[in-house]
C-alpha positions as CSV (number, residue, x, y, z in Angstrom):
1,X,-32.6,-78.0,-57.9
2,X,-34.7,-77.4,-55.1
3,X,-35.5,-80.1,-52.8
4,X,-39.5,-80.5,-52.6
5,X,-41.1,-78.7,-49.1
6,X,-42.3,-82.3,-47.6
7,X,-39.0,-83.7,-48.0
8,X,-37.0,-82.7,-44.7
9,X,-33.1,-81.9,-45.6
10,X,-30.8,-83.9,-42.9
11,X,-28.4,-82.0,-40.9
12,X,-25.1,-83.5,-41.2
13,X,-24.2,-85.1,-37.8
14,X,-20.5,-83.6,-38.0
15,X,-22.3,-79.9,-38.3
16,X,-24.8,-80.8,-35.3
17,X,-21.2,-81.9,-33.1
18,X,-19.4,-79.0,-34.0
19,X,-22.1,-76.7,-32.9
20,X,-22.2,-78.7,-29.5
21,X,-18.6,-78.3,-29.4
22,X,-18.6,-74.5,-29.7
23,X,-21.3,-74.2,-27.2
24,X,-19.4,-76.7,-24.6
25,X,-16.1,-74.9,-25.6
26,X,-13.6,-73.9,-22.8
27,X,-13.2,-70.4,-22.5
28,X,-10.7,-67.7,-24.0
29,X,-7.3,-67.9,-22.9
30,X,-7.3,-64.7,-21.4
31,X,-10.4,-65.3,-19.0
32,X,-8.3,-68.9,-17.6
33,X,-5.1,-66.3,-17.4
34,X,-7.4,-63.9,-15.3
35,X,-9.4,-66.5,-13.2
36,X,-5.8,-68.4,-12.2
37,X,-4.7,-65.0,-11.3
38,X,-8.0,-64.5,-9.1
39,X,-7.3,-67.6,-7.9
40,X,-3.4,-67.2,-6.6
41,X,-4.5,-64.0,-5.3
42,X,-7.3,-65.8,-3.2
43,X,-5.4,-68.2,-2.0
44,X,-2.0,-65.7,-1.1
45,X,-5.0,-63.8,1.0
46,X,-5.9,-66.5,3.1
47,X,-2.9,-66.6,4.6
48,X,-1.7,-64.7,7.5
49,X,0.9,-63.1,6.8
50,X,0.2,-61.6,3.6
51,X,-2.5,-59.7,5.1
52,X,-0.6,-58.6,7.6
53,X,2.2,-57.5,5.4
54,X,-0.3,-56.0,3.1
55,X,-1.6,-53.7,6.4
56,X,1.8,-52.8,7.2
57,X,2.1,-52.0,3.6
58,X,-1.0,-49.7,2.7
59,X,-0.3,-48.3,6.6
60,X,3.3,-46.6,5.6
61,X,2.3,-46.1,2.0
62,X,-0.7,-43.8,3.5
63,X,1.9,-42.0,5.6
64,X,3.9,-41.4,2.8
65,X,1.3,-40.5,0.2
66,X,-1.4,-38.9,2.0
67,X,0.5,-37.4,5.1
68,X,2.3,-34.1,3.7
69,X,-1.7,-33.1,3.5
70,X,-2.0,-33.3,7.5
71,X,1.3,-31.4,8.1
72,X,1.3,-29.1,10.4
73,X,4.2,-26.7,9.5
74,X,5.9,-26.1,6.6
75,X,9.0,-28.8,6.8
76,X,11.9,-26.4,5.8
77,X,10.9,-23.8,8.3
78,X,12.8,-23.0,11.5
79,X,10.1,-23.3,14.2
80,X,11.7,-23.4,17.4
81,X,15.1,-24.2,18.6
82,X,17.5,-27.1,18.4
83,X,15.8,-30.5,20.2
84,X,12.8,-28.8,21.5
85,X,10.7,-31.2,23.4
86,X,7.5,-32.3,22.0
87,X,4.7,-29.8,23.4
88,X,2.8,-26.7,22.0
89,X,2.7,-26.3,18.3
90,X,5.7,-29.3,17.9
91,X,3.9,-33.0,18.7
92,X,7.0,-34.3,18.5
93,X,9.7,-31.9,19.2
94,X,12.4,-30.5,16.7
95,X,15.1,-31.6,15.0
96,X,18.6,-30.5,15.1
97,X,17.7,-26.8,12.9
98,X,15.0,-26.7,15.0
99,X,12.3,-27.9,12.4
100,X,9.2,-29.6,12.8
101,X,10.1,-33.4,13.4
102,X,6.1,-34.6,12.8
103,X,6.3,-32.0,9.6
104,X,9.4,-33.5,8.4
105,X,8.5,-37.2,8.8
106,X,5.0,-36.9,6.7
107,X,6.7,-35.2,3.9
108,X,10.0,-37.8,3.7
109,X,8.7,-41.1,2.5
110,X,7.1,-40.2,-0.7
111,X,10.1,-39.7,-2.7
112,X,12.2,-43.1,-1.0
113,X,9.0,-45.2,-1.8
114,X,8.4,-44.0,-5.5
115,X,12.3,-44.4,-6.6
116,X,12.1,-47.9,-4.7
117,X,8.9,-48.4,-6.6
118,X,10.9,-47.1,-10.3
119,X,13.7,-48.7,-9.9
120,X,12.5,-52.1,-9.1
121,X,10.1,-52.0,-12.3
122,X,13.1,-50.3,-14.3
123,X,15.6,-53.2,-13.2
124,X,13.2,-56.2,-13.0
125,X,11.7,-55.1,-16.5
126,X,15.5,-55.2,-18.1
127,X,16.6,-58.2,-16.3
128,X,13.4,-60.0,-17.5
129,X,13.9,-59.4,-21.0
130,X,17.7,-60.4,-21.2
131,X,16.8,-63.3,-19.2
132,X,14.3,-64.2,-21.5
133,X,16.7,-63.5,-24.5
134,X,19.5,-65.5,-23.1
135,X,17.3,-68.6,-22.1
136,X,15.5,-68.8,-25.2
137,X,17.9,-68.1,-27.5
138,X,20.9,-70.0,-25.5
139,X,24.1,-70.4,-27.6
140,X,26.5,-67.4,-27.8
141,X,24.0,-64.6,-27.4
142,X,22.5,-66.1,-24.3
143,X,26.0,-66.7,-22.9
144,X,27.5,-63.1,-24.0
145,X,24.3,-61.3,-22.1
146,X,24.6,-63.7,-18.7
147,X,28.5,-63.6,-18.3
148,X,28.3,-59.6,-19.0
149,X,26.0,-59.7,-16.1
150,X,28.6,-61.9,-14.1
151,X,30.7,-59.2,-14.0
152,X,27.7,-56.5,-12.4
153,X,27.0,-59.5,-10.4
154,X,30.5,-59.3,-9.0
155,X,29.9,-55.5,-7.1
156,X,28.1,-55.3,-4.0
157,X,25.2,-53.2,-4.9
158,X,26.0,-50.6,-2.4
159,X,29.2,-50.6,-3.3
160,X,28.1,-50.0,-6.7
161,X,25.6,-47.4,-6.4
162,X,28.4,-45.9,-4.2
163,X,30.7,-46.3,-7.0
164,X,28.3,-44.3,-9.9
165,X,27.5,-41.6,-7.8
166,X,31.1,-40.5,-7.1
167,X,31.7,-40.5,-10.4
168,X,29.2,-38.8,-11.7
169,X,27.2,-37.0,-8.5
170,X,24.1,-37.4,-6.9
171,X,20.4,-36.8,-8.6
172,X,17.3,-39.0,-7.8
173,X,17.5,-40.0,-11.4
174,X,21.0,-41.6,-11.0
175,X,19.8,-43.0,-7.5
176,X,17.3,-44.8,-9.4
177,X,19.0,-46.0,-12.1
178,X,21.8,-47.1,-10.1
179,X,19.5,-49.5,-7.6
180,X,17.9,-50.6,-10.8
181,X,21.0,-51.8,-12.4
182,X,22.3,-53.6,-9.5
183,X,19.2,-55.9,-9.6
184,X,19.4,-56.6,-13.2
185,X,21.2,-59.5,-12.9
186,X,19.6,-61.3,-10.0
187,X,16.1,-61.2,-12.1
188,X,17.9,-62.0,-15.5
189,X,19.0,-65.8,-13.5
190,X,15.7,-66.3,-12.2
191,X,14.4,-65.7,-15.9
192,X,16.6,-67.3,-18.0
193,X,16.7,-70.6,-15.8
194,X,12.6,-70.7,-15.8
195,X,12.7,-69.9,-19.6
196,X,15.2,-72.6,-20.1
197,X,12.7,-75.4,-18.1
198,X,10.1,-73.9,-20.1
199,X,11.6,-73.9,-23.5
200,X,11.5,-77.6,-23.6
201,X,7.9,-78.2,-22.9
202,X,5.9,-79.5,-25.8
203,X,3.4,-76.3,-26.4
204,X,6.7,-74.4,-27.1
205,X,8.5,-77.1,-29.4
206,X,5.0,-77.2,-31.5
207,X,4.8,-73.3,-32.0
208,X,8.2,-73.6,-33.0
209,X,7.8,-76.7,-35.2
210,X,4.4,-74.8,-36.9
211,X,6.7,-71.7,-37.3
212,X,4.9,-69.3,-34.7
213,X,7.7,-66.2,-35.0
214,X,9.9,-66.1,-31.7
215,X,8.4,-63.0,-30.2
216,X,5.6,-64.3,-30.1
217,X,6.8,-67.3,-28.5
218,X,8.2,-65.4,-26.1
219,X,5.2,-62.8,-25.4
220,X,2.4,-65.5,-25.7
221,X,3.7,-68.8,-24.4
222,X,6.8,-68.3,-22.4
223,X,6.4,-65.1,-20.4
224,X,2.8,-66.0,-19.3
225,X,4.6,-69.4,-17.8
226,X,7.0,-67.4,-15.6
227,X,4.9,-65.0,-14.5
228,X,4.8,-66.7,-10.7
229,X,8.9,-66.5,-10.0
230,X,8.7,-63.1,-11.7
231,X,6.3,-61.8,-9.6
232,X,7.9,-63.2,-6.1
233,X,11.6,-61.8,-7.5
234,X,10.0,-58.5,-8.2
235,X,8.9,-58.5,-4.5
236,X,12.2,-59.2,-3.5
237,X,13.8,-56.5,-5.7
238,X,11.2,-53.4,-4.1
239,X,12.5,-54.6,0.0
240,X,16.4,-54.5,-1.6
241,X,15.6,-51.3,-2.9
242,X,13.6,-49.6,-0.2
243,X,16.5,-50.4,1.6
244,X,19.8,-49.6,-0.3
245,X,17.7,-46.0,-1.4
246,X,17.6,-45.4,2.6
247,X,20.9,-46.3,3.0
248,X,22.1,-44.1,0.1
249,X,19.9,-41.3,1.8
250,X,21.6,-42.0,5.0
251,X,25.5,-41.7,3.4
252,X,24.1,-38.1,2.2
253,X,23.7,-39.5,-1.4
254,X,20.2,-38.4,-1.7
255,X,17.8,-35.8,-1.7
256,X,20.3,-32.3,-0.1
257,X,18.8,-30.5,2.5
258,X,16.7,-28.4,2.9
259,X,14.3,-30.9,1.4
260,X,13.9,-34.1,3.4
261,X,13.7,-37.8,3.6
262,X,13.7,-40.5,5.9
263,X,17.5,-42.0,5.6
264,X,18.8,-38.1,5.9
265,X,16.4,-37.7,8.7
266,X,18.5,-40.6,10.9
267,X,21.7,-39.2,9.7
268,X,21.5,-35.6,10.4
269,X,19.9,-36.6,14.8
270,X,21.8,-39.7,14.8
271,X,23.9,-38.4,17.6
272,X,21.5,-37.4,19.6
273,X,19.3,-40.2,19.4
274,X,19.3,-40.4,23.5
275,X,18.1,-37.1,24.1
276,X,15.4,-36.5,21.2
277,X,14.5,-40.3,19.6
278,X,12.0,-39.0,17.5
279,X,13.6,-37.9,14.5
280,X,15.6,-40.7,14.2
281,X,12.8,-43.7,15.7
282,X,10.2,-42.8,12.8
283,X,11.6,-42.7,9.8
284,X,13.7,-46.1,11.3
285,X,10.0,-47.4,12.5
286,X,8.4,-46.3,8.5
287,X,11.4,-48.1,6.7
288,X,11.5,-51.2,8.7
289,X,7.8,-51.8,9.0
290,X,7.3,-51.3,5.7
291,X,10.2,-53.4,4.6
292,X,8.8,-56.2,6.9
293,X,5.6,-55.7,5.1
294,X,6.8,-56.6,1.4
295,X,8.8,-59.1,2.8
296,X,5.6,-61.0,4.3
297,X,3.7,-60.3,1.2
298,X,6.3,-61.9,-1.2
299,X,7.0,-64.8,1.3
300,X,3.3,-65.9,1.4
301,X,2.8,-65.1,-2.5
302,X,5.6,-67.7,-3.3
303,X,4.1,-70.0,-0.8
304,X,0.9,-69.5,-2.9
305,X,2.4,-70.4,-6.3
306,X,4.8,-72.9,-4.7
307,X,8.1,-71.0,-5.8
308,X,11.2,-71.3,-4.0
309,X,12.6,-68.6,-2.1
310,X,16.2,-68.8,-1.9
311,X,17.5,-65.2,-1.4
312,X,20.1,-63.8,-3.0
313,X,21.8,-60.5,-3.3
């Protein structure tokens, strides 16, 4: 029956508070995640040296990137004789086959940066999802995956990448899966021991106790509460790689001349440092700066999220 038009029909005081509630609700998960990430990244800028590092950074990256555009000669080419002094058509000299040394530098840090840049995503993405496996899960999965890992653990990683590569020769494919293995391990502790502080908080024990499935658990509530010592570890990871990809590059287990990169560059005018710097003082100057870069950038990052920064590896 309809209610007569003078008679006014009360609005139930629960439906009035609910509305209120909607209106005065806090806002969707994934705006909070992106504001706190705003946030860190805020106050990781403010300090010092994370700009700094992020100069150095952007400075070599440009060099790497953007530099074979500016080259002056064709890199491969025979120009001029052995250790020609800078002058003429050569800025900086030549090398020892009588190439361009400027030439040769602007085209040689691409490649090193993007394998340093693969295999750090490649071994930090592996290591974080055993570690997240073996945290969560515990018992004799968890151990199986993180004693296996013991045993990579064991091998110096240059000894290791030396190791694969005389075994089964030298590619930039196995370069990069090489580095990537040997930081596997190091992320899969760092995950597996904040998955296992975070596995006994309350919103974890209730998804489980309301039967959330444990992907999801992992996806949606864990992983998004280890994002800060997985970001800091991953900086880590890129400096270890820059580094070990150089030195690998340096033994002659790189890129094969004629092409060029920075670590072959210091091995082949290594001896003759004294007389014609150059071609040994850049690429030394490129890696070092840039390692120095990523090294502030991470440092003030953990500072920024308060995560401790015990090296290792």
């Amino acid at each position: 029956m309809t209610p007569p038009d003078d008679i006014a029909v009360a609005t139930p005081a629960s439906a009035t508070t609910g509305t209120a509630r909607k209106r005065n609700a806090a806002p969707p998960r994934k705006q909070q995640s992106a504001d706190g990430v705003r946030a860190v990244l805020r106050r990781t800028l403010r300090l010092r040296g994370a700009r700094v590092g992020l100069v150095l950074m952007l400075v070599v990256m440009a060099i790497a990137f953007l530099g074979p555009l500016f080259s002056p000669h064709d890199p491969t080419a025979t120009i001029g004789s052995p250790y020609a002094l800078p002058g003429g058509d050569t800025l900086l000299g030549t090398e020892l086959l009588g190439r361009d040394v400027l030439s040769r530098f602007l085209h040689g840090g691409a490649v090193i940066l993007l394998l340093s840049l693969l295999a750090t995503v490649v071994g930090a993405g592996t290591g974080m999802l055993l570690g997240l496996v073996a945290g969560y899960r515990r018992g004799v999965r968890g151990e199986l995956i993180m004693r296996s890992l013991d045993v990579v653990l064991s091998f110096p990683p240059l000894l290791l990448a030396l190791l694969f590569m005389s075994l089964l020769g030298t590619s930039p494919l196995l370069v990069l899966l090489t580095v990537a293995i040997s930081h596997v391990p190091y992320v899969a502790r760092i995950v597996e021991s904040s998955t296992l502080a975070v596995t006994g908080r309350g919103f974890v024990q209730y998804c489980e106790m309301i039967g959330v499935p444990r992907r999801r658990i992992l996806t949606g509530e864990i992983l998004p509460s280890i994002v800060a010592p997985l970001t800091v570890q991953f900086g880590l990871r890129l400096t270890y790689s820059i580094s070990l990809i150089a030195s690998l590059a340096y033994l002659g287990f790189g890129r094969q001349d004629p092409a060029v990169d920075w670590g072959m560059m210091i091995s082949q005018n290594q001896s003759n440092v004294v007389g014609s710097p150059w071609p040994v003082l850049l690429p030394v100057l490129a890696i070092t700066i840039v390692t120095v870069g990523a090294n502030l950038l991470t440092d003030s990052f953990g500072r920024a999220v308060g995560v401790d920064l015990g090296r290792e590896g």
